[in-house]
Backbone atoms as SQL, in Angstrom:
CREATE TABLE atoms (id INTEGER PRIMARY KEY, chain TEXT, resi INTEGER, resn TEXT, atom TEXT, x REAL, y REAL, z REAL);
INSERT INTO atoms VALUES
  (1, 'A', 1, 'UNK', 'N', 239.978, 212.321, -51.601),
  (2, 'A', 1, 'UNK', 'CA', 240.385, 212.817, -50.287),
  (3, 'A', 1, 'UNK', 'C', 241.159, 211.696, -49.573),
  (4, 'A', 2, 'UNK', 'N', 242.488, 211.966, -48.911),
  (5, 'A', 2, 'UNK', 'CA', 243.483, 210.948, -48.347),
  (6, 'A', 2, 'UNK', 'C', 242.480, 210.716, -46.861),
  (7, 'A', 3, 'UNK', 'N', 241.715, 211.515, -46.300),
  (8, 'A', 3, 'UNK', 'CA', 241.151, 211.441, -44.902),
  (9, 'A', 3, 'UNK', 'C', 239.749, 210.483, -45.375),
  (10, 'A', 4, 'UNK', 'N', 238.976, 209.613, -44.424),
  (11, 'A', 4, 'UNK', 'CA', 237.118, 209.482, -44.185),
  (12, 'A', 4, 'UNK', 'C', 236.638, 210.731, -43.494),
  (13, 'A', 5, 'UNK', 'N', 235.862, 210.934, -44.377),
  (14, 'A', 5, 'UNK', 'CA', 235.632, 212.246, -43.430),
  (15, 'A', 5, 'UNK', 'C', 235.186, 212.461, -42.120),
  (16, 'A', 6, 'UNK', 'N', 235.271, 211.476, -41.048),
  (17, 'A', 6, 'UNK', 'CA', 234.839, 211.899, -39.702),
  (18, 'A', 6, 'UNK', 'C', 236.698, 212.528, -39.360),
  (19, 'A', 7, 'UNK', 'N', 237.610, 211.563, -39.892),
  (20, 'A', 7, 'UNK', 'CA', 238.963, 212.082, -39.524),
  (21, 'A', 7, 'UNK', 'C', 239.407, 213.608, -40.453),
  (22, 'A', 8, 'UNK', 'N', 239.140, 213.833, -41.221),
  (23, 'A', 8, 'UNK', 'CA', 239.013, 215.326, -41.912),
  (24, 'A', 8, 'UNK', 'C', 238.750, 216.078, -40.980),
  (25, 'A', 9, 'UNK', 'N', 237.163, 216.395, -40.815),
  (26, 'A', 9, 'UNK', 'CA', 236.903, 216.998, -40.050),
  (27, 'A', 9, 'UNK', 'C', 237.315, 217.026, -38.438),
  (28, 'A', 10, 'UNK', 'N', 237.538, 215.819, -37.870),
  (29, 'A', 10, 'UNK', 'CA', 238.618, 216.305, -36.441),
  (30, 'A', 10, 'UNK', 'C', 240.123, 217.384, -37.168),
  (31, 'A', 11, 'UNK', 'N', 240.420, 216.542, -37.968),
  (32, 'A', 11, 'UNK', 'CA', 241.723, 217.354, -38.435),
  (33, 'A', 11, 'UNK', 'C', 241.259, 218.858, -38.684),
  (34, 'A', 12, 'UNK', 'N', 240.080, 219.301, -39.759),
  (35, 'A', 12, 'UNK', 'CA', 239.976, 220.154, -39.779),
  (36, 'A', 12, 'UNK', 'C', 239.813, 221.561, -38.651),
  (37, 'A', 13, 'UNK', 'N', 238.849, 220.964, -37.526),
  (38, 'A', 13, 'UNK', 'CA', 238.474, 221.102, -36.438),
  (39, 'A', 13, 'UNK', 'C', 239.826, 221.786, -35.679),
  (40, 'A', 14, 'UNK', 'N', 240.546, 221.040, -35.562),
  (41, 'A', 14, 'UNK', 'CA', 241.598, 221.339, -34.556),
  (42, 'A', 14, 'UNK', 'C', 242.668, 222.481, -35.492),
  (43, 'A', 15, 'UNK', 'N', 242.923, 222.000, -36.293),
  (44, 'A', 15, 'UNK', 'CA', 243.656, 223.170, -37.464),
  (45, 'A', 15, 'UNK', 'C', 242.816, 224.913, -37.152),
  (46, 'A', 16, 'UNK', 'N', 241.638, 224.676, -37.125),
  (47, 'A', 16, 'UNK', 'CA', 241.023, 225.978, -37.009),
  (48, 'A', 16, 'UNK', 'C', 240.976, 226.451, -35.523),
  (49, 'A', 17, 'UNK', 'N', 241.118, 225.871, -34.523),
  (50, 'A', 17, 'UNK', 'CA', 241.582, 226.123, -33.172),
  (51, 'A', 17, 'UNK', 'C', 242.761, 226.527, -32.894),
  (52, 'A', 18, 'UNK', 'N', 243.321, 225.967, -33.485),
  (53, 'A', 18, 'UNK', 'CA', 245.158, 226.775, -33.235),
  (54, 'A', 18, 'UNK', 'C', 245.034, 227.958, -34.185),
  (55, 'A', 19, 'UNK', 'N', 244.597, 227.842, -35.202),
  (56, 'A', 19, 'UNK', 'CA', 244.473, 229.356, -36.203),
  (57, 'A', 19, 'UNK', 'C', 243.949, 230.477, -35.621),
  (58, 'A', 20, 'UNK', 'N', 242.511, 230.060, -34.912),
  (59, 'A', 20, 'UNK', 'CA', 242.241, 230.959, -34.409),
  (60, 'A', 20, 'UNK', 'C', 243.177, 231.656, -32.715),
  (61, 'A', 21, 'UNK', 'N', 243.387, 231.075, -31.905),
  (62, 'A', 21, 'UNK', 'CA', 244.309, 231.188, -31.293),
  (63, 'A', 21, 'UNK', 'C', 245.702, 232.276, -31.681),
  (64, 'A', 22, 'UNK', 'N', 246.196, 231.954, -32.647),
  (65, 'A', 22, 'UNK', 'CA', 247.080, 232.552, -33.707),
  (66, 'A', 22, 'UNK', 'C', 246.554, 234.385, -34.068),
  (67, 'A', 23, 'UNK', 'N', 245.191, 233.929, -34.610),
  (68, 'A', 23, 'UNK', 'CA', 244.772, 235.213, -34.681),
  (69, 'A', 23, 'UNK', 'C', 244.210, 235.990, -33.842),
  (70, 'A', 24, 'UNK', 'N', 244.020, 235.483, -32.967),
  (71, 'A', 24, 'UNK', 'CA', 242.880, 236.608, -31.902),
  (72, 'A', 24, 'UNK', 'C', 243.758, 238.010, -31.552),
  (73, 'A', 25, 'UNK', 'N', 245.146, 237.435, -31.626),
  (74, 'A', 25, 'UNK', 'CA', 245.669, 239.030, -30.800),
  (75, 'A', 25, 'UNK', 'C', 245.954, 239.781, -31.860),
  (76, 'A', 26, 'UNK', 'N', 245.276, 239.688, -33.083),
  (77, 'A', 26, 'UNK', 'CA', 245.616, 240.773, -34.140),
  (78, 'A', 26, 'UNK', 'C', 244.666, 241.667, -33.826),
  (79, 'A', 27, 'UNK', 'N', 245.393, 242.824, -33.845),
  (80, 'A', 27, 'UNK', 'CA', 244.578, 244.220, -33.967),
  (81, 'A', 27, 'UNK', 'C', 244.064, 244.249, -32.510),
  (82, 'A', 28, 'UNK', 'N', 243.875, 243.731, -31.615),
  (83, 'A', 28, 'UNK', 'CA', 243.634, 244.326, -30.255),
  (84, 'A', 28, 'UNK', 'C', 244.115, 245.169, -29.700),
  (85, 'A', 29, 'UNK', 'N', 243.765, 246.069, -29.265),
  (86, 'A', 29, 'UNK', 'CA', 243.789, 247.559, -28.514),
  (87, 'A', 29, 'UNK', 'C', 243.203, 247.555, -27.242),
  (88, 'A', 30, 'UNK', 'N', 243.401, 247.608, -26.195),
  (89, 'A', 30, 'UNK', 'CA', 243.130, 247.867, -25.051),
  (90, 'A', 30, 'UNK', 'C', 242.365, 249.722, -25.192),
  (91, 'A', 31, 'UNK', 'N', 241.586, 249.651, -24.118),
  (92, 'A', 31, 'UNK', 'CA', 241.111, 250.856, -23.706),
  (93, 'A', 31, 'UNK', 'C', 242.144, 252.371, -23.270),
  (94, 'A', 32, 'UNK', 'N', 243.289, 251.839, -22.661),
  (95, 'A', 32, 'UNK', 'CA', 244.369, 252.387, -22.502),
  (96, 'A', 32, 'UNK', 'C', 244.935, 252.784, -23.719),
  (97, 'A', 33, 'UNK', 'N', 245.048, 252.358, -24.491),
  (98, 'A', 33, 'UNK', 'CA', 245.984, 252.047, -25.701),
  (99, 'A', 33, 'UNK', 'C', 245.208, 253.226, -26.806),
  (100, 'A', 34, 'UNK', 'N', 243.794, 253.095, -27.210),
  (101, 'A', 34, 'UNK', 'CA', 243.191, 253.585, -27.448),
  (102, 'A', 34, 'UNK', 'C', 242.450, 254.910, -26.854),
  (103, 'A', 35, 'UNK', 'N', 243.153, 255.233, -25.544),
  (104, 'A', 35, 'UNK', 'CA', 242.660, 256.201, -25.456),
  (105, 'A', 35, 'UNK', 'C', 241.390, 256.998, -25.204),
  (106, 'A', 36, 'UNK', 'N', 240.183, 254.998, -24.731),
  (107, 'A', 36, 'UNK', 'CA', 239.083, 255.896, -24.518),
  (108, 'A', 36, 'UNK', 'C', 239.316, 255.707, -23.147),
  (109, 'A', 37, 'UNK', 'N', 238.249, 256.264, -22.618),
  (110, 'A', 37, 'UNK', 'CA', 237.854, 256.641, -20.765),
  (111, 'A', 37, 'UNK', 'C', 237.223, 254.627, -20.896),
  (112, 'A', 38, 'UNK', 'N', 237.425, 253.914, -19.492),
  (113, 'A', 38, 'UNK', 'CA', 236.932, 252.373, -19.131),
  (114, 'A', 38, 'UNK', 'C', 235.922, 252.433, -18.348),
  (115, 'A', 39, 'UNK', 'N', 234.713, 251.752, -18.082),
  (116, 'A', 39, 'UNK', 'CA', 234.160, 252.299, -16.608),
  (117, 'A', 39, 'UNK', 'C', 234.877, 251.468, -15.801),
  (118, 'A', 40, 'UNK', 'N', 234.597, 251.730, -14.314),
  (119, 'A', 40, 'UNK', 'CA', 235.042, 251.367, -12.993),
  (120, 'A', 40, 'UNK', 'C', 234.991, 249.965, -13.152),
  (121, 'A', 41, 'UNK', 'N', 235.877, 249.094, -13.001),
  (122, 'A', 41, 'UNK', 'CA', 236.307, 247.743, -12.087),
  (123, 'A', 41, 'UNK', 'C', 236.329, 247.573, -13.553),
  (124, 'A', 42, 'UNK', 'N', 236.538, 247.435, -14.552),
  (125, 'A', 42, 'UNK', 'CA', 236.842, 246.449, -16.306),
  (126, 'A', 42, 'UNK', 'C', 238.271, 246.611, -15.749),
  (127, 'A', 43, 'UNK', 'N', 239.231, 245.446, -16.550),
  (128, 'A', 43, 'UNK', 'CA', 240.734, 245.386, -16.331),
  (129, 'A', 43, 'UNK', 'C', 241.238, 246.233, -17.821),
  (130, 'A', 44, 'UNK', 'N', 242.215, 246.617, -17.437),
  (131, 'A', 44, 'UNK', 'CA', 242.844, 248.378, -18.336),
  (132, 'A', 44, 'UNK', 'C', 243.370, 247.393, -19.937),
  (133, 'A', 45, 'UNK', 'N', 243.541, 245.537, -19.374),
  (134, 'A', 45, 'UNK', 'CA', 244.266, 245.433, -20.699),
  (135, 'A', 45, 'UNK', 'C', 242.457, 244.716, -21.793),
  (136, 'A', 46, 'UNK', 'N', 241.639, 245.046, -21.272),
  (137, 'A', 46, 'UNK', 'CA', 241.391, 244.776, -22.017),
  (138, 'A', 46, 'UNK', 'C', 240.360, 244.790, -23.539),
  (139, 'A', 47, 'UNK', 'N', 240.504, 243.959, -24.128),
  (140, 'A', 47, 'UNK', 'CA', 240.155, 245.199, -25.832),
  (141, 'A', 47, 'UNK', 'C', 238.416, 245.946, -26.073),
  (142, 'A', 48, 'UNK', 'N', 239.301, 246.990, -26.993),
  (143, 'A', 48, 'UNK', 'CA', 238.066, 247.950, -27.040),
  (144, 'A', 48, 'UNK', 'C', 236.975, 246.894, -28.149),
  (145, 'A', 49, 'UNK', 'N', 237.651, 247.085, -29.247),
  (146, 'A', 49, 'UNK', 'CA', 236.613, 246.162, -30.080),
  (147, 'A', 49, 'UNK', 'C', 237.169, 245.061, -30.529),
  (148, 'A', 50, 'UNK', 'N', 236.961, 243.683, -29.925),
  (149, 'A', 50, 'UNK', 'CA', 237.584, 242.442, -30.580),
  (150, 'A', 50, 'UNK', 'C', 237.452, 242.174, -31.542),
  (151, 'A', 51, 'UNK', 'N', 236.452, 242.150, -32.404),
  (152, 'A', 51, 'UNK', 'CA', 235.911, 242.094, -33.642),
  (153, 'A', 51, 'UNK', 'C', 236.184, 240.761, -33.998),
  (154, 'A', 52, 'UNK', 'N', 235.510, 239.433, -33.300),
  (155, 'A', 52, 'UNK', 'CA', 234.879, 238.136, -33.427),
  (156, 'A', 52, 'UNK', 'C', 234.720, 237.611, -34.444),
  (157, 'A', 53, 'UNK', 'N', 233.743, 238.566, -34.933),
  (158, 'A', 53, 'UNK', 'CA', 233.480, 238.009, -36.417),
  (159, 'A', 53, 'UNK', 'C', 234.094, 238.063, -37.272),
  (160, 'A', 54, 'UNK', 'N', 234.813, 239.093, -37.444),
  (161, 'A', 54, 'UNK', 'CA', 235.526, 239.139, -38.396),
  (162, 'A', 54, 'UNK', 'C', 237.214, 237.851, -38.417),
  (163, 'A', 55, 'UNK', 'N', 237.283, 237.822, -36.807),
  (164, 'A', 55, 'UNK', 'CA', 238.642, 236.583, -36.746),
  (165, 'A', 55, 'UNK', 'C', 238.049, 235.787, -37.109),
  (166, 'A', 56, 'UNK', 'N', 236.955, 234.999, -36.967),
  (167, 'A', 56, 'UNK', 'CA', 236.584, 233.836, -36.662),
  (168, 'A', 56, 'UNK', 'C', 236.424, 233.268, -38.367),
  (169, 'A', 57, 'UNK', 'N', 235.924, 234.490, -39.393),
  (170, 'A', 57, 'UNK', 'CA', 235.747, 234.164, -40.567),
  (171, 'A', 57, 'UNK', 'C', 237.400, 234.449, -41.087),
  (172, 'A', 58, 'UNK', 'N', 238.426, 234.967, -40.705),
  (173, 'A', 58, 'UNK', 'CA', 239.630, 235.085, -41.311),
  (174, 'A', 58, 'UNK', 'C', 240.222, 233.779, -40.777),
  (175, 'A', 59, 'UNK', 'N', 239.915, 233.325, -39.728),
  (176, 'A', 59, 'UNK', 'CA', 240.194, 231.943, -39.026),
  (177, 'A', 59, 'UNK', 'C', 239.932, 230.836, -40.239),
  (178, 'A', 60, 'UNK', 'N', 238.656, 230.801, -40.752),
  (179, 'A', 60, 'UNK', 'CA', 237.893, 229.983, -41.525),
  (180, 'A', 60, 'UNK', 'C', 238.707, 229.807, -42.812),
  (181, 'A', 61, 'UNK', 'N', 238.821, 230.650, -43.406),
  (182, 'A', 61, 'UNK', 'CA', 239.852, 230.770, -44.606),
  (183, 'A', 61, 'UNK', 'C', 240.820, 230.306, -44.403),
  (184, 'A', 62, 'UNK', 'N', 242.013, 230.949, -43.420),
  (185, 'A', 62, 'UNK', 'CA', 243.313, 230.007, -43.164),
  (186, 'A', 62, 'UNK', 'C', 243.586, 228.772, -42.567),
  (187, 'A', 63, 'UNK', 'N', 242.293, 228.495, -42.167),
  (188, 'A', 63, 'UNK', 'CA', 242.419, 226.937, -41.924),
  (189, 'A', 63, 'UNK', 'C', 242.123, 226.028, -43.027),
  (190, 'A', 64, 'UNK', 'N', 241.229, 226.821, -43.926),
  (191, 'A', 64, 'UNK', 'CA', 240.692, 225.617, -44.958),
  (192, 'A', 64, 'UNK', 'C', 242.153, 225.602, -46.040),
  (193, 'A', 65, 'UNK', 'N', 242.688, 226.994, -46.247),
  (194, 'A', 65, 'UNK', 'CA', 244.107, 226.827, -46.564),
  (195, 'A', 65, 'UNK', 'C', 245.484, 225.452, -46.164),
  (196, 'A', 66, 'UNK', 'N', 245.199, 226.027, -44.842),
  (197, 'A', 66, 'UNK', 'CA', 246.204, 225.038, -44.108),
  (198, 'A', 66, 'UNK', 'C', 245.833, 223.194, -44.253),
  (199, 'A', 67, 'UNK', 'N', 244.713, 223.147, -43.745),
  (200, 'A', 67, 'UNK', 'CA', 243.706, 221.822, -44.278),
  (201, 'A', 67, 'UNK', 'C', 243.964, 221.284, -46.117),
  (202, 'A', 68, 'UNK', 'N', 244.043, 222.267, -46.684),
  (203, 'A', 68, 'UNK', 'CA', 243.985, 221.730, -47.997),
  (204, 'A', 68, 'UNK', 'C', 245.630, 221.806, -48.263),
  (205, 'A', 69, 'UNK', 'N', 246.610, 222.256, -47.876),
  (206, 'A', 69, 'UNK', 'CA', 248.024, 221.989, -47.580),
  (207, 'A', 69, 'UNK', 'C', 248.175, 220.624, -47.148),
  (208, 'A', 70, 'UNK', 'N', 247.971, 220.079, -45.756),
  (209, 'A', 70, 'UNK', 'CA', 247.963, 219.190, -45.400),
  (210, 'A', 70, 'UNK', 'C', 247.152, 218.041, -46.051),
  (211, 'A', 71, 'UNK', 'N', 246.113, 218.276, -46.891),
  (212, 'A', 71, 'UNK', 'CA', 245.507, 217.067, -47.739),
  (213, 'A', 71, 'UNK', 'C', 246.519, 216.205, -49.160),
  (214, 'A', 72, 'UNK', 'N', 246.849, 217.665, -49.201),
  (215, 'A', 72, 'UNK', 'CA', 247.874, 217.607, -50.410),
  (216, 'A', 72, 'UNK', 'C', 248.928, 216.682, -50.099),
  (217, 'A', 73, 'UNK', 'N', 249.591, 217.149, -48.770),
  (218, 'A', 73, 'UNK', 'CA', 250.855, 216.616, -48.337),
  (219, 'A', 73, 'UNK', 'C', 249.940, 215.120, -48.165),
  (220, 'A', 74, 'UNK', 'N', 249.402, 214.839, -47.708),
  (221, 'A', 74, 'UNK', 'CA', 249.321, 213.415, -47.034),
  (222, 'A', 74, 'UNK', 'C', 248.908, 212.584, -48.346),
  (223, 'A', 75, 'UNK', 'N', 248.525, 213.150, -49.306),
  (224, 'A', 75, 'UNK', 'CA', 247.928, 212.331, -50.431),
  (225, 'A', 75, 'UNK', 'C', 249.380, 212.023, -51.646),
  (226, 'A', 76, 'UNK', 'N', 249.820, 213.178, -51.632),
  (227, 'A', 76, 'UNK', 'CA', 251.114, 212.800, -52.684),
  (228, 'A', 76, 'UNK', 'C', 252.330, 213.047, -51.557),
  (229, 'A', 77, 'UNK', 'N', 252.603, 213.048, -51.252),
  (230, 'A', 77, 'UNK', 'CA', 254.441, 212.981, -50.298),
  (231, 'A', 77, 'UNK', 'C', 254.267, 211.495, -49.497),
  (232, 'A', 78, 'UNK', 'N', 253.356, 211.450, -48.588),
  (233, 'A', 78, 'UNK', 'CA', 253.131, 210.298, -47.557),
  (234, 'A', 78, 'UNK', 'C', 252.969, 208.510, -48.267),
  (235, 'A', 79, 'UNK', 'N', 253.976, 208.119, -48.571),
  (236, 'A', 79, 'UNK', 'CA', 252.836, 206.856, -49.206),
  (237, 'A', 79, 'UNK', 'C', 252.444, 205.941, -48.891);
């Protein structure tokens, strides 16, 4: 590994923060959008089912992707 791993893991860390960021607005649907009835005072944009878990683990994958891209690069290109 080109990183010690306390610097990996910041790297990793932050790689999965912008990913997720990246992904959150996939597949969101507003209540409007979707077509169900909102109750009183919720704001119209916002989503019916975020589905968390499921970004947060698609997050997980494309970061360890992106992370192991960037290990690559820094170990053979960087010298």
């Amino acid at each position: 590994m080109p990183f010690p791993l306390p610097l990996a893991l910041a790297i990793y860390v932050t790689i999965w923060w912008i990913v997720l960021f990246a992904v959150l607005p996939l597949g969101v649907r507003s209540a409007e959008e979707a077509g169900e009835e909102r109750p009183e005072g919720t704001d119209p944009g916002a989503p019916v089912a975020p589905q968390l878990g499921k970004k947060a683990a698609l997050t997980t994958v494309i970061a360890a992707i992106v992370f192991a891209l960037v290990a690559v690069a820094a170990k053979y290109l960087i010298p």
